[in-house]
N, CA, C and O atoms as a DFTB+ gen file, in Angstrom:
308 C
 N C O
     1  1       0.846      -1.177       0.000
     2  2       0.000       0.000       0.000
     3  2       0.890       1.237       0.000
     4  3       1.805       1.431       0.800
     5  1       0.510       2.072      -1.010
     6  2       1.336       3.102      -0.688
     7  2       0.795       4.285      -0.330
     8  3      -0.269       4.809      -0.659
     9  1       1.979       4.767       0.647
    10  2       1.817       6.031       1.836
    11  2       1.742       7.479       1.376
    12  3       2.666       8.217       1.034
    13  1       0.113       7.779       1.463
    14  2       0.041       9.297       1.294
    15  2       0.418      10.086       1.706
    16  3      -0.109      10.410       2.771
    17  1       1.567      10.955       1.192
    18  2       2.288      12.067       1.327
    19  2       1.497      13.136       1.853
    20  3       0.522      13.468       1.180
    21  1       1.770      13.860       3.134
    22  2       0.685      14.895       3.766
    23  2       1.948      16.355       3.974
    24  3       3.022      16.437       4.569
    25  1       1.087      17.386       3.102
    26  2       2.010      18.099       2.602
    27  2       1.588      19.447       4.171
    28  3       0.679      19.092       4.921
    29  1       2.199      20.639       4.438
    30  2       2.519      21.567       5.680
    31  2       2.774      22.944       5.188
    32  3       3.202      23.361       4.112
    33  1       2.453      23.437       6.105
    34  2       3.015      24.711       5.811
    35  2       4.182      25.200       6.793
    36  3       4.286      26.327       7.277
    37  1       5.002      24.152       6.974
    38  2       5.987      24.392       8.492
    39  2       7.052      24.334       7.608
    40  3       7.045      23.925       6.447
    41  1       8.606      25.088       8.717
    42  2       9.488      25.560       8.150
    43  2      10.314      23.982       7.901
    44  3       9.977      22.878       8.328
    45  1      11.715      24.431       6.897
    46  2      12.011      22.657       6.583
    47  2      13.396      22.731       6.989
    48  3      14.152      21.771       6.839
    49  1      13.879      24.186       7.662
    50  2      15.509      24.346       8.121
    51  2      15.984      25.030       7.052
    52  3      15.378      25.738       6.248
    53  1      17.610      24.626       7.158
    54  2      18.532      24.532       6.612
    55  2      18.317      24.484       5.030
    56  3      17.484      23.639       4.704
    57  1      18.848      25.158       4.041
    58  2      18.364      24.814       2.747
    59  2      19.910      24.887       2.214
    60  3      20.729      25.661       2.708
    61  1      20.171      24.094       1.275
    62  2      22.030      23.901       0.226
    63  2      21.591      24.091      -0.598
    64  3      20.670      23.321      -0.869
    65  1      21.837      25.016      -1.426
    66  2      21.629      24.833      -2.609
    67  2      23.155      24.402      -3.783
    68  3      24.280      24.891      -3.881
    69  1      22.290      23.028      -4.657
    70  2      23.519      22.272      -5.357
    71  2      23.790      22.770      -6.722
    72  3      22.889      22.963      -7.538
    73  1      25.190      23.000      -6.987
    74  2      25.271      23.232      -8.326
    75  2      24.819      22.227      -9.015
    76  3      24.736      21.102      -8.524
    77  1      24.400      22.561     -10.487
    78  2      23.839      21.723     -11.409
    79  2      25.225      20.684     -11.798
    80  3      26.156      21.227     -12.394
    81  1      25.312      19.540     -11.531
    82  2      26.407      18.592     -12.604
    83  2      26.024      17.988     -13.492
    84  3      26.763      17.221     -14.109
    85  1      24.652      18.192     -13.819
    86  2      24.625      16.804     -14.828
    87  2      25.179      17.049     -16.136
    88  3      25.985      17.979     -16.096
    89  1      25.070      16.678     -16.978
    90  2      25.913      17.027     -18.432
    91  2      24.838      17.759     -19.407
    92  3      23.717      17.657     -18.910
    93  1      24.832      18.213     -20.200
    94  2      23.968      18.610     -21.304
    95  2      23.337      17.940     -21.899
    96  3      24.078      17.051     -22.317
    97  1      22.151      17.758     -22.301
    98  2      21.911      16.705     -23.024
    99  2      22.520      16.522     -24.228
   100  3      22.648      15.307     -24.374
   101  1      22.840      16.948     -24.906
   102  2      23.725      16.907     -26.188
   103  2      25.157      16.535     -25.885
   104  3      26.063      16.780     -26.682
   105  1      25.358      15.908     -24.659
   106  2      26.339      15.299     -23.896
   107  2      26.285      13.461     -23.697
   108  3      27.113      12.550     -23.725
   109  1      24.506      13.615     -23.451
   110  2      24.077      12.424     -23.263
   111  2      23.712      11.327     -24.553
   112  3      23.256      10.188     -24.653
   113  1      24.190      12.367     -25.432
   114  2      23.827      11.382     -27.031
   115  2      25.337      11.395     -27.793
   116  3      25.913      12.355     -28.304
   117  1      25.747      10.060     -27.692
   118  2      26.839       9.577     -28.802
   119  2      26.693       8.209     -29.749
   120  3      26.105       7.128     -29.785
   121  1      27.569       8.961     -30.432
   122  2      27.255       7.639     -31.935
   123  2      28.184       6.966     -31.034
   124  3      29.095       7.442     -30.357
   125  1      27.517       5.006     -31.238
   126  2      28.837       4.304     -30.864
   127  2      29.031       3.889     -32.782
   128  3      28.371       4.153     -33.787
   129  1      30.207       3.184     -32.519
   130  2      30.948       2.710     -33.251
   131  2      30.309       1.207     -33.400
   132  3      30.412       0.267     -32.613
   133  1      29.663       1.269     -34.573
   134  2      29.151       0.255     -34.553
   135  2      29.277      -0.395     -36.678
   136  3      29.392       0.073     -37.811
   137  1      29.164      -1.504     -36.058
   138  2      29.261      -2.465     -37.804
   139  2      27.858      -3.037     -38.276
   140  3      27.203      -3.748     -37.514
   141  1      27.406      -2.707     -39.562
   142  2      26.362      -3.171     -39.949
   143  2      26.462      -4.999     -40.651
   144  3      27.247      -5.062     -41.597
   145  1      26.003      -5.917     -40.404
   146  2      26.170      -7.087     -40.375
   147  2      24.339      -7.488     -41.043
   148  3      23.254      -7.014     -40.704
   149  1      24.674      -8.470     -42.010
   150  2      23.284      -9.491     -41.932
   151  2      23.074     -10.644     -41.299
   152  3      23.976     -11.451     -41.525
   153  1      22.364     -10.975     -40.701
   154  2      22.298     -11.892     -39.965
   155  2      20.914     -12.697     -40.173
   156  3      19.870     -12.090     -40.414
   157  1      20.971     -14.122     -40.064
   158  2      19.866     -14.386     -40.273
   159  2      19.427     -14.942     -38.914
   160  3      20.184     -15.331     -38.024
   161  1      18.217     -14.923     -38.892
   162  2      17.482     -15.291     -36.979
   163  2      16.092     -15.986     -37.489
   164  3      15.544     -15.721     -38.558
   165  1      15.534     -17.119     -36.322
   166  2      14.716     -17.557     -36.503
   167  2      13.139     -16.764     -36.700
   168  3      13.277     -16.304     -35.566
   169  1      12.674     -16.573     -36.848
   170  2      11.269     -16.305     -36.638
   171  2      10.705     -15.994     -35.580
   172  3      10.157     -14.901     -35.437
   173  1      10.749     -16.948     -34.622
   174  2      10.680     -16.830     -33.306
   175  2      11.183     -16.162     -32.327
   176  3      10.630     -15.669     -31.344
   177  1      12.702     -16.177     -32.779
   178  2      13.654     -14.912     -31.946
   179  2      13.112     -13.659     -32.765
   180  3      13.351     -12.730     -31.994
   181  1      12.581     -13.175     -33.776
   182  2      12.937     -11.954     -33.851
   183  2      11.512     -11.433     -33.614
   184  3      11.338     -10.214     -33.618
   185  1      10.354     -12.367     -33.382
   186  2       9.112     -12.281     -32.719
   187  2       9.645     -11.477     -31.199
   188  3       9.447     -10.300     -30.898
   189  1      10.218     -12.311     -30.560
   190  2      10.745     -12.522     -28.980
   191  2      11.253     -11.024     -29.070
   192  3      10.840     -10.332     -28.139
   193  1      11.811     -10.574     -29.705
   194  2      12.584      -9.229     -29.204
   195  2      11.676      -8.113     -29.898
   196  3      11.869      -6.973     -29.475
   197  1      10.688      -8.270     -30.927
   198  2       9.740      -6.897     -31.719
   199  2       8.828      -7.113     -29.939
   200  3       8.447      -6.189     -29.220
   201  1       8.731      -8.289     -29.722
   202  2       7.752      -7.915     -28.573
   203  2       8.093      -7.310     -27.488
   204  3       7.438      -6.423     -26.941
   205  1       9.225      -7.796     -27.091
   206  2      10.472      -6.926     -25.787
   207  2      10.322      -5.767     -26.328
   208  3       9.469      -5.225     -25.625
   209  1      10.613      -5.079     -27.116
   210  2      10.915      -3.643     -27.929
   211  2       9.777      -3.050     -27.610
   212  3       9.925      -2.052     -26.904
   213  1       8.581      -3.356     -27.922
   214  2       7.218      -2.851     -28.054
   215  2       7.171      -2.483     -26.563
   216  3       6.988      -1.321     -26.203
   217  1       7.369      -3.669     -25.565
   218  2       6.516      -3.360     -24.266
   219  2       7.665      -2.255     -23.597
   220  3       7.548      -1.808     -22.456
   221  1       8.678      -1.940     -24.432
   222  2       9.795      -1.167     -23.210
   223  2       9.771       0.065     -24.418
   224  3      10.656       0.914     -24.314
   225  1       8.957       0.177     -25.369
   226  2       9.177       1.427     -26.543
   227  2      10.728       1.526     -27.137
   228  3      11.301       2.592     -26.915
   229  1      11.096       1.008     -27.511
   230  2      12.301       0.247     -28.223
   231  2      12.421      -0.358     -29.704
   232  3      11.453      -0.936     -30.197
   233  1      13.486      -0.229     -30.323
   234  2      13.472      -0.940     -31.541
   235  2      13.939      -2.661     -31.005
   236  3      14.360      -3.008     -29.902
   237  1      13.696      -3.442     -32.146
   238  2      14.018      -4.495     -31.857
   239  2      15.601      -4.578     -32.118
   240  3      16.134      -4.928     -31.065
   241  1      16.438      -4.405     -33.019
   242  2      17.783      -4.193     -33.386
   243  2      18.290      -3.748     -31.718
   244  3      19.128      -4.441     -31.139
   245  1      17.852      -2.883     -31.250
   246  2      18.685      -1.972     -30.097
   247  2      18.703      -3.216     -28.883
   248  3      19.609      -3.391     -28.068
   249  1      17.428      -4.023     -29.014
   250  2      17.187      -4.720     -28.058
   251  2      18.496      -5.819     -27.991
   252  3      19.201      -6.088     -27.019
   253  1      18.552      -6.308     -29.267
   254  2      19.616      -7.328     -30.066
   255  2      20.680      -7.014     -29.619
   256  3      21.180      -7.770     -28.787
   257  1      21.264      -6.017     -29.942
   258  2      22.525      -4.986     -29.727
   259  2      23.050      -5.129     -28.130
   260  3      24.188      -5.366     -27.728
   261  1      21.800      -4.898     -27.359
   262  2      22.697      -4.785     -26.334
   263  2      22.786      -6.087     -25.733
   264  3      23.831      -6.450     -25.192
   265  1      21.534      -6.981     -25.801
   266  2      21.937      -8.340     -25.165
   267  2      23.653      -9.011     -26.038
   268  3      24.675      -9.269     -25.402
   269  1      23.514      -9.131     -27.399
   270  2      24.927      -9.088     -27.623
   271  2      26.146      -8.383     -26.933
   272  3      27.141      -9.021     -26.590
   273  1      26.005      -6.962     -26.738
   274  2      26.830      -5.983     -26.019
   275  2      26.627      -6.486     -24.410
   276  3      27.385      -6.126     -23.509
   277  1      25.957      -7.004     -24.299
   278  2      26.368      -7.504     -22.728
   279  2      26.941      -8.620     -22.419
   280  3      27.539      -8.802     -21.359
   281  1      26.789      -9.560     -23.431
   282  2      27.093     -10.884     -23.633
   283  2      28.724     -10.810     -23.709
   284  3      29.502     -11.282     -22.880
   285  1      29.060     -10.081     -24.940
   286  2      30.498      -9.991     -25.391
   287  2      31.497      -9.162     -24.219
   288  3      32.717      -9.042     -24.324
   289  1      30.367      -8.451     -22.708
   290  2      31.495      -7.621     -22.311
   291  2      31.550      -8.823     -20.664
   292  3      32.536      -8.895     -19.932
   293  1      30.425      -9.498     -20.481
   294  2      30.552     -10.380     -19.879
   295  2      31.718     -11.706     -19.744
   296  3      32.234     -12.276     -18.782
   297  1      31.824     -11.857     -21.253
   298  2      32.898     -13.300     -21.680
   299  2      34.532     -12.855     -21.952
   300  3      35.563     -13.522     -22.039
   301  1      34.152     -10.928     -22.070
   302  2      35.803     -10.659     -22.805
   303  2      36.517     -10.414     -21.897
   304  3      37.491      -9.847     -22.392
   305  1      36.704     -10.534     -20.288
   306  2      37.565     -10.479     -19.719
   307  2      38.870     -11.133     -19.535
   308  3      39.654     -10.719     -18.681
């Protein structure tokens, strides 16, 4: 169950104020380095990942990409 927040008009102290760090967004977008490849996949797998893609708003390729990209950074040590 979740706990309804009960909002005040009482003082809250002390206030910091933080500089901003986060990066720019035009910080947060880079091309990787990537190779275009054909590949052929069953039917079924590429069912399995248009549907992953769909429920997380995703392409299916990106989905591909990174389970590969996790796979390859998992084994390359």
């Amino acid at each position: 169950m979740k706990k309804k927040i009960k909002y005040s008009d009482e003082k809250i102290g002390k206030v910091e104020v933080v500089k901003d760090f986060l990066p720019k967004p035009e910080d947060l977008v880079f091309k990787e380095d990537t190779v275009k490849v054909t590949l052929n996949l069953s039917r079924a797998s590429i069912e399995f990942f248009k549907e992953v893609a769909r429920k997380h708003g995703s392409q299916y390729q990106k989905v591909i990409r990174s389970l590969l990209d996790n796979y390859t950074s998992h084994y390359s040590e």
